[in-house]
PDB file with one MODEL, atoms N, CA, C and O in Angstrom:
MODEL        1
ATOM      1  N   UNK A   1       9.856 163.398 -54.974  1.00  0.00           N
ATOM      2  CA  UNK A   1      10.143 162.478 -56.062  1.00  0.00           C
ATOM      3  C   UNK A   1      11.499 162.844 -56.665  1.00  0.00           C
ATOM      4  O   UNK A   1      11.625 164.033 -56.957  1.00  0.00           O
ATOM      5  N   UNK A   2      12.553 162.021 -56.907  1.00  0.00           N
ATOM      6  CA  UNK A   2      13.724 161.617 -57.641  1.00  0.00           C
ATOM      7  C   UNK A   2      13.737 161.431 -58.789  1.00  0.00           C
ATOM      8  O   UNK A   2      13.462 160.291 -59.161  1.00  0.00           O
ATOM      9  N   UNK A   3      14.035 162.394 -59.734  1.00  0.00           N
ATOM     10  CA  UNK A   3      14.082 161.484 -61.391  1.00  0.00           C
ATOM     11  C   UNK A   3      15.264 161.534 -61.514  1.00  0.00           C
ATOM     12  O   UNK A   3      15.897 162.522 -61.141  1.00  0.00           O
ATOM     13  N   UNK A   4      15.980 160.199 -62.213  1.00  0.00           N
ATOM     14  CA  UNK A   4      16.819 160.176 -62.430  1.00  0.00           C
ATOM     15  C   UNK A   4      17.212 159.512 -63.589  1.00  0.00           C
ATOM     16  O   UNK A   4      16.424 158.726 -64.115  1.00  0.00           O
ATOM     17  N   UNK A   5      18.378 159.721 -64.093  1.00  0.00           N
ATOM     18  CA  UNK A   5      18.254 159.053 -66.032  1.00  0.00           C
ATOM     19  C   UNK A   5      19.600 158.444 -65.896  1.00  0.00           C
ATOM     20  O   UNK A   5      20.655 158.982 -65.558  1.00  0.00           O
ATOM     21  N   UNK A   6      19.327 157.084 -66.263  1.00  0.00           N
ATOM     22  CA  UNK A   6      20.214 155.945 -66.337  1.00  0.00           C
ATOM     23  C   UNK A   6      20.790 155.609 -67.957  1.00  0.00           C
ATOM     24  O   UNK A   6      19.840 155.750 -68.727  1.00  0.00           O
ATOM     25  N   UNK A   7      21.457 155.398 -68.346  1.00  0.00           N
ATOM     26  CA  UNK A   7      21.625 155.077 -70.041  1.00  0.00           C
ATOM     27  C   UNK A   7      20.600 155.719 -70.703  1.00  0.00           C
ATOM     28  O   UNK A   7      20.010 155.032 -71.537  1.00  0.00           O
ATOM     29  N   UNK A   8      20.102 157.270 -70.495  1.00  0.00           N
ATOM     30  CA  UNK A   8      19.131 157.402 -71.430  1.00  0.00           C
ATOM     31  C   UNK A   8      17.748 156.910 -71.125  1.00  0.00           C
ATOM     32  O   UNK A   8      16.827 157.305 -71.840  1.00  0.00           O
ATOM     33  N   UNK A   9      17.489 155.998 -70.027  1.00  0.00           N
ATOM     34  CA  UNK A   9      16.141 156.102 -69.536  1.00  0.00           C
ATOM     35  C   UNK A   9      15.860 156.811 -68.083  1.00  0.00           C
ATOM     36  O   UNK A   9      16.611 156.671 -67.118  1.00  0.00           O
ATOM     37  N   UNK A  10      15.006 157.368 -68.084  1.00  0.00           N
ATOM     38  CA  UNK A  10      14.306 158.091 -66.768  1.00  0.00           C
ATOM     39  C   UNK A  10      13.789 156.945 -65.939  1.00  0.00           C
ATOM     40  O   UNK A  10      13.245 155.947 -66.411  1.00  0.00           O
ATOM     41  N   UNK A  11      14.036 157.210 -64.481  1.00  0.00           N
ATOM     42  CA  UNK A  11      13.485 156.043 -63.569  1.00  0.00           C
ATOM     43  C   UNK A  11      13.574 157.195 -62.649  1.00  0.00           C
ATOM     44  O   UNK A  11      14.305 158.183 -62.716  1.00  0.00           O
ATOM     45  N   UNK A  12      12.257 156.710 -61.363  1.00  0.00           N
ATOM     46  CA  UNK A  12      11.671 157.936 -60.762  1.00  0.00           C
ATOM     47  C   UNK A  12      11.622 157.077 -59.064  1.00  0.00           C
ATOM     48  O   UNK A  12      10.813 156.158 -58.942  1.00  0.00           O
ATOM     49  N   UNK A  13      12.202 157.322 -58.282  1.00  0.00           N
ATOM     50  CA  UNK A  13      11.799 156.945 -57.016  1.00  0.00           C
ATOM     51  C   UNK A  13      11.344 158.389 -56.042  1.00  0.00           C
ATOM     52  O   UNK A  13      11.561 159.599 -56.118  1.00  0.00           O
ATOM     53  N   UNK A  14      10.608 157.478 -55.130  1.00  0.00           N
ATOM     54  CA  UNK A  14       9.706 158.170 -54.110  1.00  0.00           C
ATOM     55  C   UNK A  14      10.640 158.771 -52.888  1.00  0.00           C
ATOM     56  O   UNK A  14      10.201 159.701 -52.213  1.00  0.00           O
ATOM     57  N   UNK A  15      11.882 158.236 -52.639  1.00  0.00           N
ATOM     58  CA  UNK A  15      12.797 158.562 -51.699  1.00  0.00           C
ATOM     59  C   UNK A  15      14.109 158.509 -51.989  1.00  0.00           C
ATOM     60  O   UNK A  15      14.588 157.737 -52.819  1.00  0.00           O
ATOM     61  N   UNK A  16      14.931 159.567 -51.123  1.00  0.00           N
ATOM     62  CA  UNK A  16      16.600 159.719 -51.598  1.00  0.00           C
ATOM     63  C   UNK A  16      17.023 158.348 -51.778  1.00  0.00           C
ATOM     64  O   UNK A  16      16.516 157.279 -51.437  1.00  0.00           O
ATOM     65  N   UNK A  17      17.935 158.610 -52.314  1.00  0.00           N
ATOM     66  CA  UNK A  17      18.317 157.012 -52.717  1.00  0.00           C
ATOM     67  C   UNK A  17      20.107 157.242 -53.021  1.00  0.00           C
ATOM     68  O   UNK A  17      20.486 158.279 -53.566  1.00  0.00           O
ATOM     69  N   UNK A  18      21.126 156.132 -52.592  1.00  0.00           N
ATOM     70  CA  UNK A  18      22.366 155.723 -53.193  1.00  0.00           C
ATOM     71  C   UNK A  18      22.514 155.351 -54.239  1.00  0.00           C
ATOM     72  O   UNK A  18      21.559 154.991 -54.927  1.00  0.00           O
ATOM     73  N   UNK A  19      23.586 155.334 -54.603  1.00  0.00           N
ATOM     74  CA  UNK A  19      24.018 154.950 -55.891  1.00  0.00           C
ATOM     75  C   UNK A  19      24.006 153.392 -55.761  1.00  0.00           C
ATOM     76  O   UNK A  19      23.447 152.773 -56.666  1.00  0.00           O
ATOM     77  N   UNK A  20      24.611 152.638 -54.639  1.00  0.00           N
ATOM     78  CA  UNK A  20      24.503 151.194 -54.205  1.00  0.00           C
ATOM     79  C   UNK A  20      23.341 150.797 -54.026  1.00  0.00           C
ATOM     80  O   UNK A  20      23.147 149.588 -54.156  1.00  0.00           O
ATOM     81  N   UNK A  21      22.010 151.829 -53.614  1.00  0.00           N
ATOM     82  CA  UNK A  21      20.438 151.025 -53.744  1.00  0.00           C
ATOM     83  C   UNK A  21      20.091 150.916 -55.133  1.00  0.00           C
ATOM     84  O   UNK A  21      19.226 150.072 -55.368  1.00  0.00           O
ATOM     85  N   UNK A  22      20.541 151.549 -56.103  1.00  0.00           N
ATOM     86  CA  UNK A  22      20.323 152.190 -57.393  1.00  0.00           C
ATOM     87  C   UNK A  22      20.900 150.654 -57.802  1.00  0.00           C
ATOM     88  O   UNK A  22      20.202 149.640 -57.767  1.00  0.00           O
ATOM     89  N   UNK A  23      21.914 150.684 -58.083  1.00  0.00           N
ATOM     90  CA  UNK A  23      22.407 149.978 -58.310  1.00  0.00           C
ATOM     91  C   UNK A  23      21.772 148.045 -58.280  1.00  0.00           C
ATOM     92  O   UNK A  23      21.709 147.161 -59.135  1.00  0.00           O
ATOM     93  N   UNK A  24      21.389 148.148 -56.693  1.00  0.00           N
ATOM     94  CA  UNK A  24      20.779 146.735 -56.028  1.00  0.00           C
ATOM     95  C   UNK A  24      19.202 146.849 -56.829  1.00  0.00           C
ATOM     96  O   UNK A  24      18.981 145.796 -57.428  1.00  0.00           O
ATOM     97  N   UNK A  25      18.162 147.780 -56.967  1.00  0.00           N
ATOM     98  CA  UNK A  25      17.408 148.137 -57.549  1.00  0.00           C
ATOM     99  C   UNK A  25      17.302 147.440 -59.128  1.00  0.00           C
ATOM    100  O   UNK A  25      16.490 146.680 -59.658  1.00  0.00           O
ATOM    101  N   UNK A  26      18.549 148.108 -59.579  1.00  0.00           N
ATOM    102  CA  UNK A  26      18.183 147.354 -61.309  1.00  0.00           C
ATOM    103  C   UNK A  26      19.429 146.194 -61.411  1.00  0.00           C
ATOM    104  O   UNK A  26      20.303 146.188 -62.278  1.00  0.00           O
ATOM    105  N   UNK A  27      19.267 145.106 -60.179  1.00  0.00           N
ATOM    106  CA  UNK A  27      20.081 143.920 -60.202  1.00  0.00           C
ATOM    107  C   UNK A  27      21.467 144.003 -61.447  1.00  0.00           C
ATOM    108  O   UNK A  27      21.647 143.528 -62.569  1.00  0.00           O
ATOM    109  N   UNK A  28      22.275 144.908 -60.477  1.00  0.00           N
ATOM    110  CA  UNK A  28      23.458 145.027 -60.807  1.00  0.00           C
ATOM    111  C   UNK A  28      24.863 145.242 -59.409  1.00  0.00           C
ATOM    112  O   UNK A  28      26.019 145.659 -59.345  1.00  0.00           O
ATOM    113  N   UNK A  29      23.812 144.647 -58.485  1.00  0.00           N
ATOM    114  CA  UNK A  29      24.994 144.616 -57.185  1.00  0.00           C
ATOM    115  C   UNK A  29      25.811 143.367 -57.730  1.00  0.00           C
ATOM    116  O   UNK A  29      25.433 142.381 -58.364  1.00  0.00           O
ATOM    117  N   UNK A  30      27.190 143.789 -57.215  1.00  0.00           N
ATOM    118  CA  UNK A  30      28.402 142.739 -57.459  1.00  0.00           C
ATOM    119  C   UNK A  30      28.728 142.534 -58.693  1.00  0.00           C
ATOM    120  O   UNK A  30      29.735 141.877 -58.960  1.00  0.00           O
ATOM    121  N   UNK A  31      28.156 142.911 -59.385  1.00  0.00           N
ATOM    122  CA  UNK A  31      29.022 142.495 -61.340  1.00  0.00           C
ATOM    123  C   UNK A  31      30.155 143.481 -61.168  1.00  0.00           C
ATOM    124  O   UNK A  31      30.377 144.074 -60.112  1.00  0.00           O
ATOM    125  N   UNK A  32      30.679 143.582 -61.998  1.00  0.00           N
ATOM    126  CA  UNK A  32      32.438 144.068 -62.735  1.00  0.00           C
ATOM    127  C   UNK A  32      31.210 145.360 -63.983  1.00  0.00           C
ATOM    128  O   UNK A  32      30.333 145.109 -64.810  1.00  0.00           O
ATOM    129  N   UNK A  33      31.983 147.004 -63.329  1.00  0.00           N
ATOM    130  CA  UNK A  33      30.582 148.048 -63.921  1.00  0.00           C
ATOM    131  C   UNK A  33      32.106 148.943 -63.321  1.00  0.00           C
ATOM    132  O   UNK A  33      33.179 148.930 -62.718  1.00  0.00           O
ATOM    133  N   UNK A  34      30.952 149.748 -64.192  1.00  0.00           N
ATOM    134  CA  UNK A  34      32.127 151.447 -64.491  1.00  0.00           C
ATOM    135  C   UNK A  34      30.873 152.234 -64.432  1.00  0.00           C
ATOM    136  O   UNK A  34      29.898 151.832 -65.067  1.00  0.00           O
ATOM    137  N   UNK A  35      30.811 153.270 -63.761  1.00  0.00           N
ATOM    138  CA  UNK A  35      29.692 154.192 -63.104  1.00  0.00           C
ATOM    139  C   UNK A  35      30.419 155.758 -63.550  1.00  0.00           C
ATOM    140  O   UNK A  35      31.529 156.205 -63.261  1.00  0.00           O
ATOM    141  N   UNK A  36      29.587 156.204 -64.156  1.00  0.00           N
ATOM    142  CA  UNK A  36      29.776 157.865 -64.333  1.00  0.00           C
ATOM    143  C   UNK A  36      28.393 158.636 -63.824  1.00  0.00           C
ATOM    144  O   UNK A  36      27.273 158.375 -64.263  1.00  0.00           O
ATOM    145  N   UNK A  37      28.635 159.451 -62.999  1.00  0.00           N
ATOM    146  CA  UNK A  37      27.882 160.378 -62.581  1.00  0.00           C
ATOM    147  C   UNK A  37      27.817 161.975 -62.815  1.00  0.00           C
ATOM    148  O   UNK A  37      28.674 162.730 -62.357  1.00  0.00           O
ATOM    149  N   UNK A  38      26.887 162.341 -63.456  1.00  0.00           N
ATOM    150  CA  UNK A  38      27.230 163.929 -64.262  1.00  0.00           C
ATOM    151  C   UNK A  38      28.282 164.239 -64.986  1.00  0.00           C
ATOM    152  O   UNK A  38      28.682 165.403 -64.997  1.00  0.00           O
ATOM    153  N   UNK A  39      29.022 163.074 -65.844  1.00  0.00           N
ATOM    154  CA  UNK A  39      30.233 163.321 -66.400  1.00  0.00           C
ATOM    155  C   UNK A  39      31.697 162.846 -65.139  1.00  0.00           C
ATOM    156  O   UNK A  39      32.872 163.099 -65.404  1.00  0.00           O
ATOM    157  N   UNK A  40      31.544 162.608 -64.691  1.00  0.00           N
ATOM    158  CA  UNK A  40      32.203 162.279 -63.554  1.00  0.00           C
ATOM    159  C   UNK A  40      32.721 160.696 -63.136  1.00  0.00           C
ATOM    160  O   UNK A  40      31.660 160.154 -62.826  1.00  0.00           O
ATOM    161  N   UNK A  41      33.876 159.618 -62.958  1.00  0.00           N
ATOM    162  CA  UNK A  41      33.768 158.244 -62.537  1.00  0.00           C
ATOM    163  C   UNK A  41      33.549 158.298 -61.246  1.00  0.00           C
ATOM    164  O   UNK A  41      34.166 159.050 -60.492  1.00  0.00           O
ATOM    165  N   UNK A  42      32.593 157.452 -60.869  1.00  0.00           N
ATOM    166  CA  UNK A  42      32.674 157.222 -59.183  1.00  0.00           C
ATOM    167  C   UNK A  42      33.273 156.283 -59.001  1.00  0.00           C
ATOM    168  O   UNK A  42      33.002 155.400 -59.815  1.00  0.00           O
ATOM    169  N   UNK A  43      34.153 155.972 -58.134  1.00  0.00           N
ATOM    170  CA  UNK A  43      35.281 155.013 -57.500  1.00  0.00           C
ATOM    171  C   UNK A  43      34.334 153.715 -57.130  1.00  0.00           C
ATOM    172  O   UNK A  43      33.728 153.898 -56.074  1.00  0.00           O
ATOM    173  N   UNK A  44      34.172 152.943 -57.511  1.00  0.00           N
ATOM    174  CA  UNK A  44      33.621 151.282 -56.676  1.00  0.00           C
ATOM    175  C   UNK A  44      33.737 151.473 -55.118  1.00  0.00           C
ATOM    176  O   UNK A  44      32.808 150.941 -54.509  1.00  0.00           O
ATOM    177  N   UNK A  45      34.801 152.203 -54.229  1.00  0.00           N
ATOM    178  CA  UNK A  45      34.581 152.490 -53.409  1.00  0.00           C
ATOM    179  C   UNK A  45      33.625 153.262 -52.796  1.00  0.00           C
ATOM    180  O   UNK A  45      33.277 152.916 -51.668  1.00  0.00           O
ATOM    181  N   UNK A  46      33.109 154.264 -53.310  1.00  0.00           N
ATOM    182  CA  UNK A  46      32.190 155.313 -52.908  1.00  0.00           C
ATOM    183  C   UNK A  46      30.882 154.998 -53.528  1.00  0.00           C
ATOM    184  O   UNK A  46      30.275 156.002 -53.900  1.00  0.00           O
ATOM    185  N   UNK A  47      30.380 154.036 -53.704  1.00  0.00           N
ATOM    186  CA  UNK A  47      28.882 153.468 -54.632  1.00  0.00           C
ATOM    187  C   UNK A  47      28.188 153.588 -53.478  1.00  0.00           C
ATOM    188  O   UNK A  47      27.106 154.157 -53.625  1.00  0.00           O
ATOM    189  N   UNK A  48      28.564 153.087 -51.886  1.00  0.00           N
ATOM    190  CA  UNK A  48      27.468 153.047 -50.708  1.00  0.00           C
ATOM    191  C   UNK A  48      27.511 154.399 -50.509  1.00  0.00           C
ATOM    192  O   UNK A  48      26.487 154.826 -49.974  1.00  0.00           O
ATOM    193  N   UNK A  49      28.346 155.221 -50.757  1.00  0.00           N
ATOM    194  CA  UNK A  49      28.548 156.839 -50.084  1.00  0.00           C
ATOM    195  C   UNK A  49      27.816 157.705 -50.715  1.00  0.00           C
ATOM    196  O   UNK A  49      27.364 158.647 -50.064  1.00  0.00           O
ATOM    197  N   UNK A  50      27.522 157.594 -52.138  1.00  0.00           N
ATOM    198  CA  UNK A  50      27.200 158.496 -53.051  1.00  0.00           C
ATOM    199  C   UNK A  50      25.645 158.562 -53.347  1.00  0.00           C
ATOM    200  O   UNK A  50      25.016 157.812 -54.094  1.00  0.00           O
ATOM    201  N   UNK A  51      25.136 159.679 -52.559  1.00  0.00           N
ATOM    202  CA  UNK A  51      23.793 160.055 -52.773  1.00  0.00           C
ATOM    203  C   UNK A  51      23.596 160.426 -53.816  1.00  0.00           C
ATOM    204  O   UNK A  51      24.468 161.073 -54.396  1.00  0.00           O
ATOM    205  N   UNK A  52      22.239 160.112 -54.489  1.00  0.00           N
ATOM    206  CA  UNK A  52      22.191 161.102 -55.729  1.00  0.00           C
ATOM    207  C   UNK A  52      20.702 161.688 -55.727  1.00  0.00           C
ATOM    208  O   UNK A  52      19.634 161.168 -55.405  1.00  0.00           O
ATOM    209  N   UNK A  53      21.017 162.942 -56.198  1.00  0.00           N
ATOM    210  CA  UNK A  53      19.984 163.707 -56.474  1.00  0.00           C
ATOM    211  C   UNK A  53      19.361 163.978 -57.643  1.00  0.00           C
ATOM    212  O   UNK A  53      20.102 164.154 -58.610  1.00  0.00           O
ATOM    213  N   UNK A  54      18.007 164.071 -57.834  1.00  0.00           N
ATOM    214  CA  UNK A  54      16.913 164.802 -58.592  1.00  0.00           C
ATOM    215  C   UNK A  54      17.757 165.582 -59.760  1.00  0.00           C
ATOM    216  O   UNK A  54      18.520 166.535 -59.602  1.00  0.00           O
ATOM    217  N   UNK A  55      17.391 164.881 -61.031  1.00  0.00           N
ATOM    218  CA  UNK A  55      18.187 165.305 -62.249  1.00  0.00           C
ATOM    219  C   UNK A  55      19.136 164.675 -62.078  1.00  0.00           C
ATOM    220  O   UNK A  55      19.938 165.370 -62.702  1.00  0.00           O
ATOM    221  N   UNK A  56      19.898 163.576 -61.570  1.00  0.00           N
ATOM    222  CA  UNK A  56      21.259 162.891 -61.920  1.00  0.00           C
ATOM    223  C   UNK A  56      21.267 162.551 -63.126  1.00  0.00           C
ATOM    224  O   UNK A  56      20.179 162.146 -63.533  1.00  0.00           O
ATOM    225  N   UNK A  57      22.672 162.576 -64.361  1.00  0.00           N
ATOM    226  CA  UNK A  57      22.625 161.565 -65.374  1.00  0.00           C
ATOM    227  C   UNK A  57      23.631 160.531 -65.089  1.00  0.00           C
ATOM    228  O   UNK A  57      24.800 160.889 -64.950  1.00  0.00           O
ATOM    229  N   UNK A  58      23.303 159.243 -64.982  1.00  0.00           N
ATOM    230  CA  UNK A  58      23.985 158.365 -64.904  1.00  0.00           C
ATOM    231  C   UNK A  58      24.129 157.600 -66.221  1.00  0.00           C
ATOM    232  O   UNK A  58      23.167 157.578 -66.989  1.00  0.00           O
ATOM    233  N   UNK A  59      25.253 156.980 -66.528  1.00  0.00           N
ATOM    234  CA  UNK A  59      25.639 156.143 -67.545  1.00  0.00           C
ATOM    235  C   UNK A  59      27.036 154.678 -66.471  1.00  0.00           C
ATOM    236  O   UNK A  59      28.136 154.869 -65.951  1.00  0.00           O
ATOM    237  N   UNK A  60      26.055 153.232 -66.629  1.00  0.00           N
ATOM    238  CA  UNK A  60      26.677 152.251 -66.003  1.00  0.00           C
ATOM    239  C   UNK A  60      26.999 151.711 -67.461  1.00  0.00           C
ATOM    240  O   UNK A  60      26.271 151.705 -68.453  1.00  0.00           O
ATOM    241  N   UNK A  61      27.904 151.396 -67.351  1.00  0.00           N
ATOM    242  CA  UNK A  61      29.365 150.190 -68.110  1.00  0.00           C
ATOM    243  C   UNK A  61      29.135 148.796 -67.528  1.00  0.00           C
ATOM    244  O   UNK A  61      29.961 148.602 -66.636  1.00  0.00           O
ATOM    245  N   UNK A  62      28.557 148.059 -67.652  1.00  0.00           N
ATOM    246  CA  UNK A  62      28.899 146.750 -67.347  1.00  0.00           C
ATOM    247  C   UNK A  62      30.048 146.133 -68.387  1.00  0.00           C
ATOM    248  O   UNK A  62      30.018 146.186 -69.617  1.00  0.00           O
ATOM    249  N   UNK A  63      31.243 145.431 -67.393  1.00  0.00           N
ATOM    250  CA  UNK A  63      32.032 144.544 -68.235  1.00  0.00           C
ATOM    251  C   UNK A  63      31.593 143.294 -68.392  1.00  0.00           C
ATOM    252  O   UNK A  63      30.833 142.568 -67.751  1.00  0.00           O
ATOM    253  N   UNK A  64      32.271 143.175 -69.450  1.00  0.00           N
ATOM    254  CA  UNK A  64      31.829 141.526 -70.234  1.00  0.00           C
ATOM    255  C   UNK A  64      32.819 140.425 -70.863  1.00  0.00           C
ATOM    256  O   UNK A  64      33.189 140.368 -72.036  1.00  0.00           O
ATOM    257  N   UNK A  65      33.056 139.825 -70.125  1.00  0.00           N
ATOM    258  CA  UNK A  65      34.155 139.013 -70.247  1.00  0.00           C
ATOM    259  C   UNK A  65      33.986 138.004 -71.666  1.00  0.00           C
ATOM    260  O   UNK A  65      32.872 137.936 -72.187  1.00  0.00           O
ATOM    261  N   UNK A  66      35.052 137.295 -72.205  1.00  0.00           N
ATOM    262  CA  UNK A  66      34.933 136.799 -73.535  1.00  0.00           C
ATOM    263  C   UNK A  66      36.362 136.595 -73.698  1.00  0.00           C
ATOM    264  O   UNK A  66      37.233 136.810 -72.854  1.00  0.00           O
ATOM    265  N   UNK A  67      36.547 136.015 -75.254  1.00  0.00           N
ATOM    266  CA  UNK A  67      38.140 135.690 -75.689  1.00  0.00           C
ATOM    267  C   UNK A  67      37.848 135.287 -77.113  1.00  0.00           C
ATOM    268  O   UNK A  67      38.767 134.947 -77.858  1.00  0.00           O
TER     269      UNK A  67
ENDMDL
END
């Protein structure tokens, strides 16, 4: 089991998982998002690359367009 904490909530999967399933998971594939991992930005490029492990803290940014 995977726990992992997103904005401050815990979400728990049964198998390793990407940051891009993670992502497809809480219907946020393809929006305009800023991803930090353990204090860290992950590049939009590396979202399919980036495994994450047991205890990750993640914090996603979704942008929001307006005027």
């Amino acid at each position: 089991m995977i726990q992992l904490t997103v904005n401050g909530v815990c979400h728990a999967f049964t198998r390793e998982t990407s940051l891009a399933q993670l992502l497809a998971h809480l219907e946020l594939s393809g929006k305009r998002l800023a991803v930090e991992r353990n204090g860290e930005i992950v590049p939009r490029s590396q979202f399919g690359e980036t495994p994450l492990a047991d205890g990750d803290q993640l914090e996603i940014v979704v942008a929001v367009g307006g005027g």
